[in-house]
N, C-alpha and C positions, 0 to 999 in steps of 0.2 A: 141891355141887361137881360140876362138870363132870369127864366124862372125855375133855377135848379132849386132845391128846400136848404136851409140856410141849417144848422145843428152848431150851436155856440156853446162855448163854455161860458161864462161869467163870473170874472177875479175880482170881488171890491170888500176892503174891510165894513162897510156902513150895512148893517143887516137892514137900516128902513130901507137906504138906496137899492138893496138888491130883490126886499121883498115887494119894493115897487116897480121894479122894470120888470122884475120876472111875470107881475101880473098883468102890466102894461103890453106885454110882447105875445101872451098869453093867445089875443082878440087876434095877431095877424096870422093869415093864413100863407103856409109855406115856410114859417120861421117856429124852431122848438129850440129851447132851452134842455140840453141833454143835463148837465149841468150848474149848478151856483155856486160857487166856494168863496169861502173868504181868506184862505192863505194860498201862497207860491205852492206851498209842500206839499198841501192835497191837491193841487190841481196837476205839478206834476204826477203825485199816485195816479190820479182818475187816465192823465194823458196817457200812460204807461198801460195800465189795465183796458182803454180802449185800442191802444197799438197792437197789442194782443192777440184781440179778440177783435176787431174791425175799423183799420186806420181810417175807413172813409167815414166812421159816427160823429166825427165833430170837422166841420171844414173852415172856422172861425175862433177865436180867441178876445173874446173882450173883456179889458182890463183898467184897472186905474192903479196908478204909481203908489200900493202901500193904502196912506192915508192922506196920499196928494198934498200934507202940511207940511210935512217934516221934511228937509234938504237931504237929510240922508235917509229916510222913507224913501224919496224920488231918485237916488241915489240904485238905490236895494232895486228900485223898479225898472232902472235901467238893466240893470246886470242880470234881471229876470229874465227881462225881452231878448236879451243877447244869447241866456242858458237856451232857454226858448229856442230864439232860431238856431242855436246850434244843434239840439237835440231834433226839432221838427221840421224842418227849411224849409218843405211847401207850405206850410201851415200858416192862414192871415191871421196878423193879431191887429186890431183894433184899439186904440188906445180913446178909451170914454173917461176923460178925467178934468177935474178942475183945475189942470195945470195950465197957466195961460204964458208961461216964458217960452219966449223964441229959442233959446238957446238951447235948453230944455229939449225940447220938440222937435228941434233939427237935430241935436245928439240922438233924439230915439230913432228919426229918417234913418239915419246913415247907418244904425245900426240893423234897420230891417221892419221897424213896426210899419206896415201900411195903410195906417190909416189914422186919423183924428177926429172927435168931434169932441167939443169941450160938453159937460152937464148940464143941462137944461136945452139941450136940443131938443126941437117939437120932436114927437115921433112918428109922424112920418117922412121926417129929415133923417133922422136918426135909423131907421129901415133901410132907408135908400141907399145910405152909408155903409151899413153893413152887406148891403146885397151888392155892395159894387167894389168893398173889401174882398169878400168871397167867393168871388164871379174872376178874382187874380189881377185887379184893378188896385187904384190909389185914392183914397178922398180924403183930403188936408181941408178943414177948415180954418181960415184966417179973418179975423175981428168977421165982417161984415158979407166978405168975398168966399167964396166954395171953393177950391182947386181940385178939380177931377182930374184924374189922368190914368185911364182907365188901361189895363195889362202895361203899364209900365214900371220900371222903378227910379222914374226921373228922382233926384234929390232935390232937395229943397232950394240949396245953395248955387242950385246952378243959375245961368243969367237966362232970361227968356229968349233973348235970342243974342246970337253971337255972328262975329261976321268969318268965324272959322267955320268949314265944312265939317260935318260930322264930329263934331265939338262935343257937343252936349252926350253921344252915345257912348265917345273915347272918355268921358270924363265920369261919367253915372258907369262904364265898366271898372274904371280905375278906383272910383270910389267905392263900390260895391264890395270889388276884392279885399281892397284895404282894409275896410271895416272887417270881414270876415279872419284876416290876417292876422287885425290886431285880437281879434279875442280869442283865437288860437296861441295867438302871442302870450298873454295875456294869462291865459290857463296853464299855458308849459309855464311861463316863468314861476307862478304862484306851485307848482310843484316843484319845482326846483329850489324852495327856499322850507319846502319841506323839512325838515331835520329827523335825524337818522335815515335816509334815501341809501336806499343799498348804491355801490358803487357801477354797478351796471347800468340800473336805470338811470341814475346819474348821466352817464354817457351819452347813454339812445338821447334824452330832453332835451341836454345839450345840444348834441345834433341837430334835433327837432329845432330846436332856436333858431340856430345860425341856420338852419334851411329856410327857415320864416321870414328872416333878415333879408337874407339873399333875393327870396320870391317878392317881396314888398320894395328894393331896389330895383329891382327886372320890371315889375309894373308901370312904376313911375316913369322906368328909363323907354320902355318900350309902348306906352297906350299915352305919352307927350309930347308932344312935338317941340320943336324949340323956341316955335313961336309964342303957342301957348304958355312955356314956360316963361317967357318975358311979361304975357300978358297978366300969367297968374301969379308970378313970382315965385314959379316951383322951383328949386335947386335940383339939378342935374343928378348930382351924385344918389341923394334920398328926400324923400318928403315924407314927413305925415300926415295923415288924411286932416283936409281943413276942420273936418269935424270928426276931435281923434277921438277913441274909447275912451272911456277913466283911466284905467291903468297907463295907458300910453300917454293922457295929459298928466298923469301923475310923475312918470318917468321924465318927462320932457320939461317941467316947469321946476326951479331952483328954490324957488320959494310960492310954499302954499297955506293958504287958508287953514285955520281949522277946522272947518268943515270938509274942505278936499281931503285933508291929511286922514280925519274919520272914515270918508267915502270910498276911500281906496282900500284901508286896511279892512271895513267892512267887506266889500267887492270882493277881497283874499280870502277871506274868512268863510263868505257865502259859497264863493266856487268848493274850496277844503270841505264846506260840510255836504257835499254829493261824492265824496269817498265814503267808501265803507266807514261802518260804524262799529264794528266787534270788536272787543277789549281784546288787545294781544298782549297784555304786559300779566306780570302775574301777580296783579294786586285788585282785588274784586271793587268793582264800580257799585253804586246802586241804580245805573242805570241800565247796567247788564239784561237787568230782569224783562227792562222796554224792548220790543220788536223796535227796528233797525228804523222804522217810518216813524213811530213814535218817537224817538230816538232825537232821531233829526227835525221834525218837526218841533219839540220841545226846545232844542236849541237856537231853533231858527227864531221863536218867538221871545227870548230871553235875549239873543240877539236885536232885533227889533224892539224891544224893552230896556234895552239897555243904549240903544240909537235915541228914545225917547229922554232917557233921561238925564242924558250926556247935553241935549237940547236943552231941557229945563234948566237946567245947573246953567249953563250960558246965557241964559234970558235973566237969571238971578243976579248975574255978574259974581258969583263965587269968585274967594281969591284964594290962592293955592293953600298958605295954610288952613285955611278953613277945611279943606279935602278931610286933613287929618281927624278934623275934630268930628265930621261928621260920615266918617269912612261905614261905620258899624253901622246906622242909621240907611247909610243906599244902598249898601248888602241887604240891610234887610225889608228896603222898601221892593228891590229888584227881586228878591224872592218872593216875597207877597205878589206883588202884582203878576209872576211869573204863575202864580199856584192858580190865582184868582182864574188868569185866563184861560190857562190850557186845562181845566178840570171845568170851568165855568161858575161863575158867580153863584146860580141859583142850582148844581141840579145836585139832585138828591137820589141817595139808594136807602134801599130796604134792607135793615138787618134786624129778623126777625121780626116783631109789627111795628119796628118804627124805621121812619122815614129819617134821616139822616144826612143834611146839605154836607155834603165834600167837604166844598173848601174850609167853613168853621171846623169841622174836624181836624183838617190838617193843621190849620193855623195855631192850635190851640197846642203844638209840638215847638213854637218858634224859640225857646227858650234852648232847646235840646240840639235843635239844628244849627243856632246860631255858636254854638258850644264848642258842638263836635264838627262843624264842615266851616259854614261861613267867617267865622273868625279866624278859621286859618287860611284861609286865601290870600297868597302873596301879593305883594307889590301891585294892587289894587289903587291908593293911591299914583304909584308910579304911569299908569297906566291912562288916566284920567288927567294927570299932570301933564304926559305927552299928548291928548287928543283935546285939549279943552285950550291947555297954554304954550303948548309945543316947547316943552321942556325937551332937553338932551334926554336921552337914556344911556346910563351907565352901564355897560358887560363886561363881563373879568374885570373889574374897576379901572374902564378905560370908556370914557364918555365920548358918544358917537353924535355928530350932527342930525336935525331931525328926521331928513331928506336922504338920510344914508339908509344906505341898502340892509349893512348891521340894525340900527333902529327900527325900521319896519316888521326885519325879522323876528326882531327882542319883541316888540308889541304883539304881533301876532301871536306869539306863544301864550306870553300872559293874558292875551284875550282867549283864546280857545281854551286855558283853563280855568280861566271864570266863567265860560261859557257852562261848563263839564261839572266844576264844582259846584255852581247856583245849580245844575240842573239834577248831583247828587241833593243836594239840600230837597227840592223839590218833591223829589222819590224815596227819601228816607220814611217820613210821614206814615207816606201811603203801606209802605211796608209795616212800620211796627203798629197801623191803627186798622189796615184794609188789605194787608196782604193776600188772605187766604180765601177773598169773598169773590165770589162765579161772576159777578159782571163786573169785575178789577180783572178778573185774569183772563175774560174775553176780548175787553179793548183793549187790554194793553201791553199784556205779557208774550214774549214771545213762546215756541211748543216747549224749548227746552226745561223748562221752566213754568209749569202748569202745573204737577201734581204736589200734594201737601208734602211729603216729603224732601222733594228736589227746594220747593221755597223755603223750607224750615233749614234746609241744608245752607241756602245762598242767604240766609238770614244769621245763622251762625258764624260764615264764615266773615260777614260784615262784622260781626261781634268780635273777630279775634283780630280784624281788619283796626280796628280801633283801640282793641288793646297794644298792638303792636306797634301801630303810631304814636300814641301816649309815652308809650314806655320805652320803644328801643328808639324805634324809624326817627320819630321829630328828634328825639335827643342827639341820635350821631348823625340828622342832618345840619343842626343847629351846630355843635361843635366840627365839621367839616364845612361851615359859613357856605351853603346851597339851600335853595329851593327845589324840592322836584316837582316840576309838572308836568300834566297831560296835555296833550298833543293831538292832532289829527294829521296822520300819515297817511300815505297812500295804499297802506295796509291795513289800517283799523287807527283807534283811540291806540295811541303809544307814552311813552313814558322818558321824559328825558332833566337835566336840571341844569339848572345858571346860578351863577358863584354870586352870593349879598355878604356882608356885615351885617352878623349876626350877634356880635357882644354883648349886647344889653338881654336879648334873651338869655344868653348865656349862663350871664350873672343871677338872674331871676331863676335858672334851676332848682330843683331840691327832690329829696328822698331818693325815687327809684330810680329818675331820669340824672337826677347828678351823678348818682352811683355808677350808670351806663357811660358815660365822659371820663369819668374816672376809671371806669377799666379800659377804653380805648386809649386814654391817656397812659394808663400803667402797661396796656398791650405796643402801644408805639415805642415807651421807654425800654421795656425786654427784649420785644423783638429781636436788633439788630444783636442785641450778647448772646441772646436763647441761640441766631443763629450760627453765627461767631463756633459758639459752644458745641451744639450740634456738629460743624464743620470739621471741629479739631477730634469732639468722639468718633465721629466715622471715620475719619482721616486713620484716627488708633488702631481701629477694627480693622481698616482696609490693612493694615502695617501686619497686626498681630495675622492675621487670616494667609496674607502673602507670604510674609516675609519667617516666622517661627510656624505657625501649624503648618503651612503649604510646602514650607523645607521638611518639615519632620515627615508629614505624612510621606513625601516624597523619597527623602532615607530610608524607612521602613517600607515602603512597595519597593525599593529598590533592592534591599534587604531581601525578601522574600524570594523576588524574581531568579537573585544567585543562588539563591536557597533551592527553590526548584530544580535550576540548573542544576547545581551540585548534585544533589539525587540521581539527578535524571544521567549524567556521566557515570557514577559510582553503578547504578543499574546496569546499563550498559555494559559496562565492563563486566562485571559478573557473569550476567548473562554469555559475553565470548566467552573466557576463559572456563564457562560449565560445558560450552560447546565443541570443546579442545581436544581431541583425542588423546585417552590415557595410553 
């Protein structure tokens, strides 16, 4: 064990657990806490801004799965560890968590995290651990027993000892690859189900795929022997790693849990929100106004809020109709609880001598937001019907099995814009109560969008943003039976729609919005005669233009030209006969 100095980060949602280890680690000499966050999001910013400015300021990563309760918490935390190694690859992460499944634990091995110790480790166990995580080592504790294995990256799953020769190095390389494979796997496919994907990059993913395919056949076939494969029951052709990613057990199993079915579409959802986040459509957000960190960060936690509450509802035993009845109530519990946390329960700003908690302020809007955003969030039940009961999902009204590649697509969409919509609702608030105040527009506004008139300007345009969905947008999307929603594309928040039955709105029309149905309805029934009509006037014009002016004018220049002629002979003549000797 080296006595290099240890510089960790430390990821745990529990503020006592972190305000106690931070001052527990405090006393040891050689180890600092650069360091403490309690979400994925700022800890990638922090990682980012020390890559920066000096990769060697943190050489450790200690973390716990979320909130270590939740299956799709430990879910979210797996798929951290994997962004993680793919973004940082030398960098140890440490896994300090109350999670005690095996299965668990060996999915994090295979994915890269090096190290374990469960909570309530002494600390000076827990030192040693990390200095021997750091130092480029392994330390797995199990119930009673330590596993060191120090600069290696034996897996878990392998057998202590084997009567093959170099076994265990052929099998911890094959493994290693694989897990790397699949979450490259794993990231292409989840952009490839992107929607609106320009046709190029289409191609290149493509490609990237089947190169992925190809490289994860060649390993198997090339780093097993065929002994081995008898012993391990690898098939020849391809194998998946014994302990696959999510995404690849999600692909590979027929039927799953709803819990798996949540954990995957989640895992899609969390890769999509590390794209850009700039509104490219041309309909203003009220998230626009959030810096790109902010942004994502807010989603991430509505996400994670919305993992919570998907859990609750299943410990309650909900039954499908009841969704309905209580749709309006989890919209507006998940907004709340969304405000509560990313602004904070207690903190307060100063406008002018009073002191003013946030979040009652915003909350004191729910009537207006619930009005103008959350009510209209589509197919929210539908959504919750697929991840709670694994209901089919209906497209183009053509119902797709749960496990189809269609359905997951359809899901993910409608989650990414209730992600986007809760997270307008969110930011309306703050705008029409805190828009214009100096420490609103320091945390959270991006440059563009800092001085009083630019926000006055992106606060109007909301205002005409809501007129025009009232009164034209929902009317003729409701009469062309669609939903549009927002999207996370490879290019920013985009904008796309999927066909519902919409009748019964239909019917419930009236005033400005029936009128708007009524003229696209009188605009579909003229059209085809307007054009008809159109076809046969120009038709006339082309006739009259050709056929009578284009002959006449043509007579008459023709007219003329002999005319000139004429002259111009009779001249001539003249001219000889003056030149004729008398």
């Amino acid at each position: 064990m080296s006595d290099r100095p240890i510089k960790l980060l430390l990821i745990d949602q529990d503020p006592i657990f972190r305000l106690g280890l931070r001052v527990g680690l405090e006393a040891i000499p050689n180890l600092q806490a650069i360091a403490v966050v309690e979400t994925d999001t700022v800890a990638l910013q922090i990682l980012a801004e020390i890559a920066q400015e000096d990769p060697n300021q943190v050489n450790l990563v200690v973390l716990e799965f979320g909130n270590g309760r939740s299956p799709t918490s430990q879910q979210l935390g797996l798929q951290f560890c994997r962004q993680l190694r793919a973004l940082y690859p030398n960098l140890p992460i440490l896994l300090l968590s109350s999670v005690q499944e095996q299965g668990l634990l060996l999915a994090a091995k295979s994915i890269g995290v090096n190290g374990y110790c469960p909570k309530g480790t002494p600390l000076p166990e827990l030192v040693a651990a990390m200095q021997e995580v750091a130092d480029g080592g392994s330390y797995w504790f199990r119930d009673t027993e330590v596993i060191i294995t120090p600069n290696s990256c034996t897996d878990a799953i392998n057998r202590v000892s084997s009567p093959l020769p170099f076994f265990r190095l052929r099998n911890n390389l094959r493994l290693s690859g694989i897990a790397h494979i699949d979450a490259t796997l794993a990231a292409v496919t989840a952009q490839l189900q992107v929607p609106g994907l320009p046709i190029l990059d289409r191609a290149i993913l493509a490609g990237r795929r089947r190169e992925l395919l190809a490289a994860r056949w060649l390993l198997n076939r090339l780093l097993v022997s065929s002994e081995e494969r008898q012993e391990e029951h690898i098939p020849i052709a391809d194998q998946p790693p014994l302990i696959p990613s999510l995404s690849s057990a999600i692909q590979l199993s027929p039927l799953l849990s709803p819990g798996a079915l949540q954990s995957a579409l989640f895992a899609s959802c969390v890769t999509k929100l590390q794209f850009p986040l700039r509104n490219v459509t041309d309909v203003p957000l009220e998230i626009d106004i959030f810096r790109e960190d902010k942004k994502r960060e807010l989603l991430y936690l509505i996400l994670q809020k919305l993992a919570e509450q998907l859990d609750e509802l299943r410990a309650s035993q909900i039954e499908i109709n009841q969704l309905y009845e209580v749709k309006n109530t989890l919209i507006r519990d998940l907004w709340q609880v969304a405000i509560t946390d990313f602004f904070g329960k207690f903190s307060q700003i100063q406008i002018g001598n009073q002191n003013i908690i946030i979040v009652n302020l915003l909350l004191q809007n729910a009537e207006v937001v619930q009005r103008d955003i959350l009510n209209k969030i589509p197919l929210f039940c539908e959504l919750y019907s697929y991840l709670i009961f694994q209901t089919e999902l209906n497209i183009d009204n053509t119902s797709y099995p749960v496990v189809s590649a269609e359905a997951k697509s359809q899901a993910l969409m409608i989650l990414e814009n209730l992600l986007i919509q809760v997270a307008n609702g969110v930011v309306q608030p703050l705008l029409n109560s805190l828009a214009d105040v100096e420490a609103i527009k320091q945390n959270f506004y991006g440059r563009q969008l800092i001085s009083t008139r630019e926000i006055e300007r992106f606060r109007n345009d909301l205002s005409w943003k809501y007129r025009l969905t009232n009164y034209i947008n929902e009317p003729k999307a409701v009469f062309e039976s669609r939903y549009e929603l927002f999207v996370i594309a490879p290019r920013g928040i985009a904008k796309t729609s999927v066909y519902a039955p919409r009748n019964q709105e239909l019917e419930k029309l009236s005033n400005i919005p029936l009128l708007v149905t009524l003229l696209l309805e009188f605009s579909d029934a003229i059209a085809p005669r307007l054009k008809s009509l159109l076809a046969f006037v120009g038709s006339g014009i082309v006739f009259i233009l050709t056929q009578i002016v284009g002959r006449g004018l043509g007579l008459i220049g023709r007219g003329i030209l002999q005319g000139i002629g004429s002259v111009s002979l009779v001249e001539k003549n003249l001219r000889r006969n003056s030149d004729r000797p008398k």
